[in-house]
Backbone as ProteinMPNN parsed JSONL, in Angstrom:
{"seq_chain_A": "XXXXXXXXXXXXXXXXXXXXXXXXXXXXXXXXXXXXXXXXXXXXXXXXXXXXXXXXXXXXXXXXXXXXXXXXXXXXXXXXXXXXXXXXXXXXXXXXXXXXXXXXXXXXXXXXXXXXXXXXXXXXXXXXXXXXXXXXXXXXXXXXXXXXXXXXXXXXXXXXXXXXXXXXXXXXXXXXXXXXX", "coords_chain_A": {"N_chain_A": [[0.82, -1.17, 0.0], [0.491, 2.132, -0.642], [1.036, 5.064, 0.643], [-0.492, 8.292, -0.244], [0.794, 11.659, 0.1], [-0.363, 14.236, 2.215], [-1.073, 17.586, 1.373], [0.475, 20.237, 3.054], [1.668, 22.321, 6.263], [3.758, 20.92, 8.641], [3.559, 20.469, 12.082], [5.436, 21.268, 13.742], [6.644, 23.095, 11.938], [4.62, 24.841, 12.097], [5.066, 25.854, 14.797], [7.609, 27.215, 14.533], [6.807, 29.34, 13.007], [5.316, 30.76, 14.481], [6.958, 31.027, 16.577], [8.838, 32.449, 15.457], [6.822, 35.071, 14.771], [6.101, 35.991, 17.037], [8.649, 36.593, 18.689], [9.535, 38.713, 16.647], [7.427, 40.528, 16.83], [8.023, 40.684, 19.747], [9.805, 42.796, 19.896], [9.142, 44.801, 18.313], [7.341, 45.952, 19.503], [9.234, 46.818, 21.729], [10.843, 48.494, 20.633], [9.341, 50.627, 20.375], [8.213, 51.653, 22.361], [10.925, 52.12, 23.947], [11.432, 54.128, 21.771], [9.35, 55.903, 21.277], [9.887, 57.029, 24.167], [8.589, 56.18, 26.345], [9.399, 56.515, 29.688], [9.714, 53.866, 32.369], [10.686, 54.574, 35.205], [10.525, 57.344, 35.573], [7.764, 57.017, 35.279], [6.886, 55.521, 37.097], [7.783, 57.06, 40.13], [6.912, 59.556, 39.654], [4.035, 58.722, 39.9], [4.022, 57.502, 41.993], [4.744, 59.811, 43.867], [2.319, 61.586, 43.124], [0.465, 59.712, 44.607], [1.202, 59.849, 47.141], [1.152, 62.469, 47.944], [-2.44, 62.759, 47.183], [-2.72, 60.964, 49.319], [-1.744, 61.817, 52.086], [-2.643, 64.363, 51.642], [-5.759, 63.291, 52.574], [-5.145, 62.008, 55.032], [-4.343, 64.9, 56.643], [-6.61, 66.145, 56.587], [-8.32, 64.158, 57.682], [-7.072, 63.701, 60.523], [-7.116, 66.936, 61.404], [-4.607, 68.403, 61.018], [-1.77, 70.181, 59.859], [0.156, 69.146, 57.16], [3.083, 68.861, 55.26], [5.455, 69.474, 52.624], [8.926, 69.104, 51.896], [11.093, 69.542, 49.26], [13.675, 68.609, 47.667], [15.97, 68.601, 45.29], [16.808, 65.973, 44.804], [14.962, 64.413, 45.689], [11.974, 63.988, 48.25], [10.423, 64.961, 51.162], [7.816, 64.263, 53.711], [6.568, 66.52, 55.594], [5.081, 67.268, 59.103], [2.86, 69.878, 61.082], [4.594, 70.419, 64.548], [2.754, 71.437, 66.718], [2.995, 71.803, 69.379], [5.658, 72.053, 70.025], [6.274, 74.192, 68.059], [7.613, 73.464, 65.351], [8.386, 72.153, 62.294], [8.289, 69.15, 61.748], [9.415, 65.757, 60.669], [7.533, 63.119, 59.668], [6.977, 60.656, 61.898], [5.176, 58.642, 62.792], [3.713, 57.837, 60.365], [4.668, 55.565, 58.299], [4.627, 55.584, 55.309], [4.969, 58.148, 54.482], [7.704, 58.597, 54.572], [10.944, 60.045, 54.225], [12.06, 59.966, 51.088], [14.314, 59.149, 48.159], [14.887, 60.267, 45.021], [15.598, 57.54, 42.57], [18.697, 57.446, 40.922], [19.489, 59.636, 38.348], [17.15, 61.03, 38.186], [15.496, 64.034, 39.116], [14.117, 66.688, 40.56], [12.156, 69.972, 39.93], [10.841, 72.759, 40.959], [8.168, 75.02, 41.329], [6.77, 77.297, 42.799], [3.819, 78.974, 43.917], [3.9, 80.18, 41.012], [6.77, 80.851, 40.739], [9.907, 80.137, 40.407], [11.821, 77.814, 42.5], [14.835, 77.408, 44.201], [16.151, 74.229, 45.085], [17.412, 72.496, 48.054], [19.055, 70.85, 49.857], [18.09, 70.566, 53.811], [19.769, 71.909, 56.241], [20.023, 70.9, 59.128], [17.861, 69.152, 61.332], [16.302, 71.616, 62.517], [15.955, 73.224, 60.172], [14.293, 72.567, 58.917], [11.672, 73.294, 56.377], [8.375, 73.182, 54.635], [8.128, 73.574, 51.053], [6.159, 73.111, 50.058], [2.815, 73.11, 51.663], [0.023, 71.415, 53.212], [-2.825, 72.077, 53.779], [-4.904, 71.352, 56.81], [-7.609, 71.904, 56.556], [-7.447, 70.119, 53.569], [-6.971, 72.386, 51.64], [-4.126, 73.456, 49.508], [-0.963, 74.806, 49.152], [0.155, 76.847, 46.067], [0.94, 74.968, 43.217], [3.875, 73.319, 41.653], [5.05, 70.783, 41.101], [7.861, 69.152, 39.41], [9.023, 65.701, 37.583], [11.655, 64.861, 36.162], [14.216, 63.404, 34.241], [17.436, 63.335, 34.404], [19.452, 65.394, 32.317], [17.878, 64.808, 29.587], [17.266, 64.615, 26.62], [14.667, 64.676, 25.101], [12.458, 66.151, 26.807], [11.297, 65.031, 28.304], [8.58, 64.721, 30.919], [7.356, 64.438, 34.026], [4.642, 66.045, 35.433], [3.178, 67.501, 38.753], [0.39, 69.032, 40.006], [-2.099, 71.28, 40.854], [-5.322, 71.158, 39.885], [-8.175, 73.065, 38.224], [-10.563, 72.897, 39.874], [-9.366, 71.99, 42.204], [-7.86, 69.864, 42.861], [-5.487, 67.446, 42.561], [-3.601, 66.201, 39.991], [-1.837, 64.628, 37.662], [0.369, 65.506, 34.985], [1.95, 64.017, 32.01], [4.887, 64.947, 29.644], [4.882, 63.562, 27.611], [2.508, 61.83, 27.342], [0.983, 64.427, 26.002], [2.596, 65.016, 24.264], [1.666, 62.852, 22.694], [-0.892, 63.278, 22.266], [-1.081, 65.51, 20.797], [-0.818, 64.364, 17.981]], "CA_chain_A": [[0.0, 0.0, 0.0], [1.332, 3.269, -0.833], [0.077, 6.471, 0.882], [-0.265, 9.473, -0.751], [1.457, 12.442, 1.085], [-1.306, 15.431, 2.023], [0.466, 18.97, 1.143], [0.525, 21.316, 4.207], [2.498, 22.46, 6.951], [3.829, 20.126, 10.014], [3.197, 20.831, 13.305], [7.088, 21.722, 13.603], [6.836, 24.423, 11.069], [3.618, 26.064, 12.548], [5.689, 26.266, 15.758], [8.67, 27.88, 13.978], [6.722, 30.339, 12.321], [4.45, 31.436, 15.684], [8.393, 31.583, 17.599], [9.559, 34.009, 15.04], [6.154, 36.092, 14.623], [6.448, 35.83, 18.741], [10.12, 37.596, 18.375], [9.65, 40.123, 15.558], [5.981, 41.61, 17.671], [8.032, 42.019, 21.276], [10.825, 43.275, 18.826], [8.488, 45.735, 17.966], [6.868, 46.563, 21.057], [10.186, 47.148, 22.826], [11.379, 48.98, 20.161], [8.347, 51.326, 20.545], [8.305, 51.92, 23.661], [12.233, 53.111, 23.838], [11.598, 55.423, 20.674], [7.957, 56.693, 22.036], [9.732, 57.674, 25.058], [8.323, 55.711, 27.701], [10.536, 55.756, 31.115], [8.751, 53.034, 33.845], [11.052, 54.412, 36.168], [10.209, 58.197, 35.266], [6.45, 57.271, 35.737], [6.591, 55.19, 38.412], [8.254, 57.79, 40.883], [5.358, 60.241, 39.479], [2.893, 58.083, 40.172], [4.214, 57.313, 43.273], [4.465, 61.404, 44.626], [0.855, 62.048, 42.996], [-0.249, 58.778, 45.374], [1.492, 60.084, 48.354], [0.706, 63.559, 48.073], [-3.424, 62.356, 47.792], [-2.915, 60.41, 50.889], [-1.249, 63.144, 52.788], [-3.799, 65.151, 51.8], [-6.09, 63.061, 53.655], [-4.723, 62.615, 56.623], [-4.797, 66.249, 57.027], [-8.245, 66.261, 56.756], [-9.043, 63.2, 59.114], [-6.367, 64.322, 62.157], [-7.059, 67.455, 61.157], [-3.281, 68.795, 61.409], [-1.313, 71.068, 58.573], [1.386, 68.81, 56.53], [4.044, 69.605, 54.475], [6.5, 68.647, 51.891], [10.276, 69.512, 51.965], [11.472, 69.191, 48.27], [14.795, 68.744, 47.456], [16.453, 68.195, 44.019], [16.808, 64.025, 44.926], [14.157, 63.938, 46.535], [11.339, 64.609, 49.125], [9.967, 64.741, 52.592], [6.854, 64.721, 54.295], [6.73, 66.852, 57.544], [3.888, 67.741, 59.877], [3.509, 70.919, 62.207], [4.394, 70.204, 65.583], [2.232, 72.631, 67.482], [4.172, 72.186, 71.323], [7.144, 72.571, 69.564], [5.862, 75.531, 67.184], [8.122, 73.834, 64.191], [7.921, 71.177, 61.495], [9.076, 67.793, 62.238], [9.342, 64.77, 60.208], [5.934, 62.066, 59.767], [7.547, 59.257, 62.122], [4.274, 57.637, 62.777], [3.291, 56.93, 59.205], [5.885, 55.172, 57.187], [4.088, 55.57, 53.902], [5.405, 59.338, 54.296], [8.506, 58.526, 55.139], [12.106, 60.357, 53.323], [11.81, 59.588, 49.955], [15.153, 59.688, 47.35], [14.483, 59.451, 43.691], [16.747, 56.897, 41.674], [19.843, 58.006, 40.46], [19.344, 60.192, 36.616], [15.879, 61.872, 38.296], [15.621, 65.118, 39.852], [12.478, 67.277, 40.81], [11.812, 71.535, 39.418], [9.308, 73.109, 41.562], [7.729, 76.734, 41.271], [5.483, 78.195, 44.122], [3.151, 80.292, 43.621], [4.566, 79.994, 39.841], [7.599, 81.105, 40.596], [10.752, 78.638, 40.319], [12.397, 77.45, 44.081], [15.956, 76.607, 44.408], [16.034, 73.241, 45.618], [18.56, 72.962, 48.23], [18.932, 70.186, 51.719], [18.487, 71.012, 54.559], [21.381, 71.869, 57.391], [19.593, 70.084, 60.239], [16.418, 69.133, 61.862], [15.221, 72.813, 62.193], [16.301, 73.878, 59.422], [13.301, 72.223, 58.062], [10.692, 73.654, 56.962], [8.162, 72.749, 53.777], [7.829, 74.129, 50.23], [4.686, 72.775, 49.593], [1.807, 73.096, 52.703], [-1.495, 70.796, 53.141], [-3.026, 72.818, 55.815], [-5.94, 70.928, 57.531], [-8.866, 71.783, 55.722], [-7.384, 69.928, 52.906], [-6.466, 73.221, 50.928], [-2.845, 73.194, 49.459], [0.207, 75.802, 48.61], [-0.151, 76.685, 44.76], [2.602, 74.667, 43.124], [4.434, 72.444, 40.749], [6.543, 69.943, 41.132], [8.14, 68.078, 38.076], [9.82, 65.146, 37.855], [12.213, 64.688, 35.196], [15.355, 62.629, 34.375], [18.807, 64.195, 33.938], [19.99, 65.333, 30.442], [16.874, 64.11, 29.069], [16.775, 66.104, 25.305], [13.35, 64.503, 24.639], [12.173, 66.99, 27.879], [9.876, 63.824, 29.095], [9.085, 64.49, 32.452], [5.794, 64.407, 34.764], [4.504, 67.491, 35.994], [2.379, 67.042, 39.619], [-0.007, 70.29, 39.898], [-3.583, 71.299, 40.941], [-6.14, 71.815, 38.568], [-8.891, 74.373, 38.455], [-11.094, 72.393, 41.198], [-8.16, 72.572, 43.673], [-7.575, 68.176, 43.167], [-3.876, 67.442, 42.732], [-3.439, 65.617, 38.729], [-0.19, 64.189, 37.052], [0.68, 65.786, 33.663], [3.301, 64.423, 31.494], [4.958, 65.921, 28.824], [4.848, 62.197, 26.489], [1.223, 61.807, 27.056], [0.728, 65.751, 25.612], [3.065, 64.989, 22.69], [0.818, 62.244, 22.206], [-2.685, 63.803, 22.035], [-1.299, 66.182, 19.716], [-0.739, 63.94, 16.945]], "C_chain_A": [[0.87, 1.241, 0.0], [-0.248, 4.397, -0.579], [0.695, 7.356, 0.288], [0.03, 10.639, 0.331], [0.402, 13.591, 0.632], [-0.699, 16.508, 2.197], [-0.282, 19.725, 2.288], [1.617, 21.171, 4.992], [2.813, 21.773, 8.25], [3.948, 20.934, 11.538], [4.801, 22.09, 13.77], [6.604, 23.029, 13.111], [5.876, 25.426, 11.325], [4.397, 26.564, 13.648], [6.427, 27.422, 15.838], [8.379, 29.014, 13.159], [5.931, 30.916, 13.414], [5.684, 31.7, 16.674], [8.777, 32.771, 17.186], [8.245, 35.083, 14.807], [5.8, 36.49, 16.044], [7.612, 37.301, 19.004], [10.234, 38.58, 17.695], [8.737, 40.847, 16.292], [6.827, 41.709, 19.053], [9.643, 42.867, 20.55], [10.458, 44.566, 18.696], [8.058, 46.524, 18.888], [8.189, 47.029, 21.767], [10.779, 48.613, 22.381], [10.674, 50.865, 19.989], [7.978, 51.71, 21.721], [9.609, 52.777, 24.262], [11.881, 54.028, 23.141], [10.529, 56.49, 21.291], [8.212, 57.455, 23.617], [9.563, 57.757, 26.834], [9.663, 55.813, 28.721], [9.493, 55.318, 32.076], [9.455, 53.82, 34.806], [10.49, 56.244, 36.493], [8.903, 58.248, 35.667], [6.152, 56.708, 36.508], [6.784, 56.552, 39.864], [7.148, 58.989, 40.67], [4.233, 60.107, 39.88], [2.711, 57.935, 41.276], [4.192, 58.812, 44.3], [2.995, 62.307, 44.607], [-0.035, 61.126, 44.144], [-0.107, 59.691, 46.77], [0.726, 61.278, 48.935], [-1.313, 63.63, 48.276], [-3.435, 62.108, 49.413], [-2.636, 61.564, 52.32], [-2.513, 63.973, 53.464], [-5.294, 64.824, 52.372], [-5.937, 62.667, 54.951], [-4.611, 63.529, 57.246], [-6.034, 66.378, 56.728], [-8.749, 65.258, 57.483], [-8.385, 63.746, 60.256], [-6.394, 65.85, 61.97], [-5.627, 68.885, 61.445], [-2.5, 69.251, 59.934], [-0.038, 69.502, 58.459], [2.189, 69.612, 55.589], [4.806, 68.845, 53.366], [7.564, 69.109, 51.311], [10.358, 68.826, 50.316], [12.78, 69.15, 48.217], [14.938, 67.853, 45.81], [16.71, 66.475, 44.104], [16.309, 63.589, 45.278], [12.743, 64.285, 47.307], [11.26, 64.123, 50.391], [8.57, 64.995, 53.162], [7.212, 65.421, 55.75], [4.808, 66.693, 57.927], [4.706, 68.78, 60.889], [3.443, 70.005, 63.302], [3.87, 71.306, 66.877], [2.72, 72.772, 69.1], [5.288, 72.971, 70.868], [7.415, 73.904, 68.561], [7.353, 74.91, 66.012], [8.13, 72.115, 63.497], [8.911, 70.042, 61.807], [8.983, 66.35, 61.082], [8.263, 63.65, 60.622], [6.804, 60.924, 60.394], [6.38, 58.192, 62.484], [3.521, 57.34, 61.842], [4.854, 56.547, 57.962], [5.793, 54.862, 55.655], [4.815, 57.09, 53.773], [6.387, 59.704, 54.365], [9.587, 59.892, 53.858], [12.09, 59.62, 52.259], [12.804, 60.295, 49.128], [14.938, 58.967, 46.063], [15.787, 58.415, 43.025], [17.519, 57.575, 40.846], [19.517, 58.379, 39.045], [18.042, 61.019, 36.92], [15.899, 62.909, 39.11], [14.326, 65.894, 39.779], [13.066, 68.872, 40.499], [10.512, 71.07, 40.352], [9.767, 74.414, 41.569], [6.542, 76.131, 42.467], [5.067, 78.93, 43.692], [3.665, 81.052, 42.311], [5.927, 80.913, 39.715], [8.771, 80.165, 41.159], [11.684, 78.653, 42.135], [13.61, 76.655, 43.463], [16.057, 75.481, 45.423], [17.582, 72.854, 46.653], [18.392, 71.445, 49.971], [19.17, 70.668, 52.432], [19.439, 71.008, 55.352], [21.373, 70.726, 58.3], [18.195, 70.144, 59.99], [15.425, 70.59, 61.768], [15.19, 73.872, 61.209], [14.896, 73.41, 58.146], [12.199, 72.792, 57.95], [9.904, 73.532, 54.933], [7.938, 73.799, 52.768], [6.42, 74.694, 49.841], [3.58, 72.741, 51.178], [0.809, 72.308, 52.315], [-2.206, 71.204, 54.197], [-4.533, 71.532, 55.877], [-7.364, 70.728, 57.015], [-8.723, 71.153, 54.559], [-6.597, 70.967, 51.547], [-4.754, 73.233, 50.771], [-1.976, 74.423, 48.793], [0.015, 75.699, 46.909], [1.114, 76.099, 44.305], [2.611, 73.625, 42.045], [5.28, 71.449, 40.593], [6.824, 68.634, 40.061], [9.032, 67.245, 37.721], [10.601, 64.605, 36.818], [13.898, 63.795, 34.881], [16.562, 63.923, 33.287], [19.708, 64.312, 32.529], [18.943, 64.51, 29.752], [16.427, 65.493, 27.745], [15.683, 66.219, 24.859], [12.584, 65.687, 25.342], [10.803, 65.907, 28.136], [9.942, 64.092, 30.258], [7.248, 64.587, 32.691], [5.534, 65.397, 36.071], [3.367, 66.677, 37.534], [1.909, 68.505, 40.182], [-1.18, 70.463, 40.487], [-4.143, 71.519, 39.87], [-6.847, 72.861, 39.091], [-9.93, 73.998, 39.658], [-10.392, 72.045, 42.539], [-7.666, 70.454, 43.778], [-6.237, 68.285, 42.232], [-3.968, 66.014, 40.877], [-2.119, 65.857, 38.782], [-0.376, 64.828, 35.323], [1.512, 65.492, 32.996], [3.557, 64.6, 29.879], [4.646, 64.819, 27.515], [3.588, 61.837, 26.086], [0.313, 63.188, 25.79], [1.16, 65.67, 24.019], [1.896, 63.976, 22.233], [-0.49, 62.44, 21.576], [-2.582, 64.899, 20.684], [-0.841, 65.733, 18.315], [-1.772, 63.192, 16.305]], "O_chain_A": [[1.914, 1.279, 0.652], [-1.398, 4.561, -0.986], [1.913, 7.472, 0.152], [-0.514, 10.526, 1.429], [0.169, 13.947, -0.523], [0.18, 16.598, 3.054], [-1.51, 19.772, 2.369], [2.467, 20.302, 4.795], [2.006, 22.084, 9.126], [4.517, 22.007, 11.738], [4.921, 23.296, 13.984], [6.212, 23.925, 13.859], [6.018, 26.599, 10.983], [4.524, 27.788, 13.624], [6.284, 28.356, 16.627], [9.272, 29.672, 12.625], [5.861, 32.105, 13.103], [5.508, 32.533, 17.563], [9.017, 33.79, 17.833], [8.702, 36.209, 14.611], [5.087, 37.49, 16.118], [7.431, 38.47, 19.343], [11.038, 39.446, 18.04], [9.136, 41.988, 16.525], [6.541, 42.712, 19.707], [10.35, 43.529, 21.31], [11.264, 45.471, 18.912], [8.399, 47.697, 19.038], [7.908, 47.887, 22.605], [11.095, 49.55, 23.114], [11.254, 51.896, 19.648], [6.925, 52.343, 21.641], [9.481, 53.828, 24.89], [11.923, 55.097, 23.75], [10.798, 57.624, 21.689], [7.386, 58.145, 24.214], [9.891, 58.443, 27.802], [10.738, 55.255, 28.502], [8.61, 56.041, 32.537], [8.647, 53.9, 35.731], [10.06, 56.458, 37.626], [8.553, 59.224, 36.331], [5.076, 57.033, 37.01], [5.766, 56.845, 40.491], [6.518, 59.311, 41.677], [3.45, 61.002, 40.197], [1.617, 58.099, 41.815], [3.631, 58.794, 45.396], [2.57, 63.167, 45.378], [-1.076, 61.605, 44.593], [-1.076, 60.152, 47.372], [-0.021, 61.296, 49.913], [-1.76, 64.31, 49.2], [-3.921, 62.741, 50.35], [-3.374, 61.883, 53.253], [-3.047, 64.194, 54.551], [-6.045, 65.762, 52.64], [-6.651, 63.056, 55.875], [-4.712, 63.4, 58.466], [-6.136, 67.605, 56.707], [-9.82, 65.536, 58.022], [-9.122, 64.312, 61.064], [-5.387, 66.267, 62.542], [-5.793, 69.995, 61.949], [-2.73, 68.567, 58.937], [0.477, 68.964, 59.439], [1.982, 70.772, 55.235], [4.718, 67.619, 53.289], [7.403, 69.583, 50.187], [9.793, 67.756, 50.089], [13.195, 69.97, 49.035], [14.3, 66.902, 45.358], [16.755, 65.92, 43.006], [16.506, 62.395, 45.505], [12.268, 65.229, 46.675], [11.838, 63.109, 50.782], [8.191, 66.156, 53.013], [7.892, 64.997, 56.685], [3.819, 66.259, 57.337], [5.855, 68.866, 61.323], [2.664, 69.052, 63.339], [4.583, 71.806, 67.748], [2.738, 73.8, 69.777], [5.714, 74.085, 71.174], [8.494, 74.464, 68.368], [8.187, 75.783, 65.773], [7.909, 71.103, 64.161], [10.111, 70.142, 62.06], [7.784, 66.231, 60.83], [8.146, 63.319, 61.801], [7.388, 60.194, 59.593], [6.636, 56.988, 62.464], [2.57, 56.607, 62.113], [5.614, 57.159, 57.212], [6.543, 54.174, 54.961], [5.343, 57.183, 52.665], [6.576, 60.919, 54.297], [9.052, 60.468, 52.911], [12.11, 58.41, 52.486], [12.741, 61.519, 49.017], [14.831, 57.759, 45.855], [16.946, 58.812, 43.144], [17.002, 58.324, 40.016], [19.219, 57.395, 38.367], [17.703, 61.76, 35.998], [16.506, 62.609, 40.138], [13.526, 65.648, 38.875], [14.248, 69.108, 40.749], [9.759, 70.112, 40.523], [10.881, 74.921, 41.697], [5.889, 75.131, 42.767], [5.688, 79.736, 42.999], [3.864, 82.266, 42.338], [6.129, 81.608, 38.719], [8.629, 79.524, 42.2], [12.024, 79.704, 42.68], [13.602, 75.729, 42.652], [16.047, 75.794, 46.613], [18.694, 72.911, 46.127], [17.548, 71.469, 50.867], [20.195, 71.35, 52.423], [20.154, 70.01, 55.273], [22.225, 69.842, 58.388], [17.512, 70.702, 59.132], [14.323, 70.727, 61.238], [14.663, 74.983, 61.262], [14.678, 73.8, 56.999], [11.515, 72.984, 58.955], [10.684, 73.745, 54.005], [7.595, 74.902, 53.194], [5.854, 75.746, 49.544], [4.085, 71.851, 51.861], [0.533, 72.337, 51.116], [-2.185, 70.739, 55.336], [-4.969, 71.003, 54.854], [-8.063, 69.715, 57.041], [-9.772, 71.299, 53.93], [-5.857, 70.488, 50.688], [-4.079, 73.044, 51.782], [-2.491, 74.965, 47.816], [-0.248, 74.598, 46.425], [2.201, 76.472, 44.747], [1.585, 73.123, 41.587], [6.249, 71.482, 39.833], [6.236, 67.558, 39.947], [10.096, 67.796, 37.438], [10.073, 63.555, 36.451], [14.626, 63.842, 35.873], [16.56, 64.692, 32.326], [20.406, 63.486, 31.94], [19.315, 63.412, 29.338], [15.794, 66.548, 27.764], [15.29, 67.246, 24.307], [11.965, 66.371, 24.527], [9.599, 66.16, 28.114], [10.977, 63.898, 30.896], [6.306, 64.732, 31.912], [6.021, 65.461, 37.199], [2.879, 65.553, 37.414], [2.75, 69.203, 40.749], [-1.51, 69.324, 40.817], [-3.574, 72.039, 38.911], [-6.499, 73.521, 40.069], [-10.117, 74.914, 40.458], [-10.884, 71.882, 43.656], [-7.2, 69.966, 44.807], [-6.069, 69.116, 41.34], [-4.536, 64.937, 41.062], [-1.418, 66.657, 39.403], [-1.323, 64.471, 34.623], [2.333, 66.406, 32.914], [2.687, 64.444, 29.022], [4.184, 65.285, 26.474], [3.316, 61.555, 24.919], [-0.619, 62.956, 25.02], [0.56, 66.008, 22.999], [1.169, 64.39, 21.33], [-0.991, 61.872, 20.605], [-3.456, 65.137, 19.852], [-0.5, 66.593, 17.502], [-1.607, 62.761, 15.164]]}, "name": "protein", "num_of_chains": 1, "seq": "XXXXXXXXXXXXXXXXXXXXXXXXXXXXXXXXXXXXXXXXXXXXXXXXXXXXXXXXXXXXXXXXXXXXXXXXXXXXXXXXXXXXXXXXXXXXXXXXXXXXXXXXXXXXXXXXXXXXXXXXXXXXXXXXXXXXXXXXXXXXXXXXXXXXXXXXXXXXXXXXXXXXXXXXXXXXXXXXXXXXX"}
């Protein structure tokens, strides 16, 4: 008996062509993602100061007590007032608020009251005292703080601002290029 051979492709060769159309699409995707701009680490740390800064901002409205937030060029700080002590102290009983230094290539711009603040650490302990305010009622210091990576020519970075209803939004500059194309 002689079988006739049915023409198509073997199991093998479907494999070998779903490995490499596998490899050429995250090929693509990766490759799109570098060019487009993306930094995870850029929007994590954004994401992460727009979270904090929410939270903050309620906890000054449940204990009803003014916070703060010390900026520095590597970094930030949450304070709170200490009203015995009449001066701002570091959040040691929440460790979600803790000293916070961005990863090495990121650095923070902030304007007040739209005008730009030299970012600078402090000396000591009382040398502290915050950029940014969350007083009690929730209401917050007008301000900007933008978080951007160092020598970055694209100018990708993620702005953290109020809007016109006084609620605290992330802006960044990759999303913006985006919308306008």
């Amino acid at each position: 008996m002689h079988r006739t051979r049915s023409s198509g492709f073997t199991l093998v060769e479907m494999l070998v062509v779903v490995v490499i159309i596998g490899i050429v699409s995250a090929g693509i995707i990766l490759s799109a993602n570098l060019a487009g701009g993306r930094d995870r680490e850029l929007t994590k740390e954004g994401d992460r100061l727009l979270a904090l800064m929410q939270y903050a901002r309620e906890q000054a409205e449940l204990q009803t007590r003014d916070y703060g937030i010390l900026f520095r060029d590597d970094g930030y700080e949450f304070l709170t007032y200490d009203v015995r002590r009449q001066l701002w102290r570091e959040v040691f009983e929440d460790d979600a608020l803790r000293d916070r230094n961005l990863p090495a290539g990121l650095g923070i711009k902030l304007s007040v009251e739209a005008r730009p603040v030299v970012l600078t650490k402090p000396k000591d302990e009382k040398d502290k005292s915050p950029q940014v305010i969350i007083f009690a009622n929730g209401d917050l210091t007008t301000f900007e703080a933008t978080v951007e990576r160092d020598g970055d020519e694209h100018g990708h970075d993620i702005t953290i601002s109020q809007d016109k209803s006084g609620q605290v939004v992330e802006k960044s500059t990759v999303e913006e290029q985006e919308n306008k194309t």
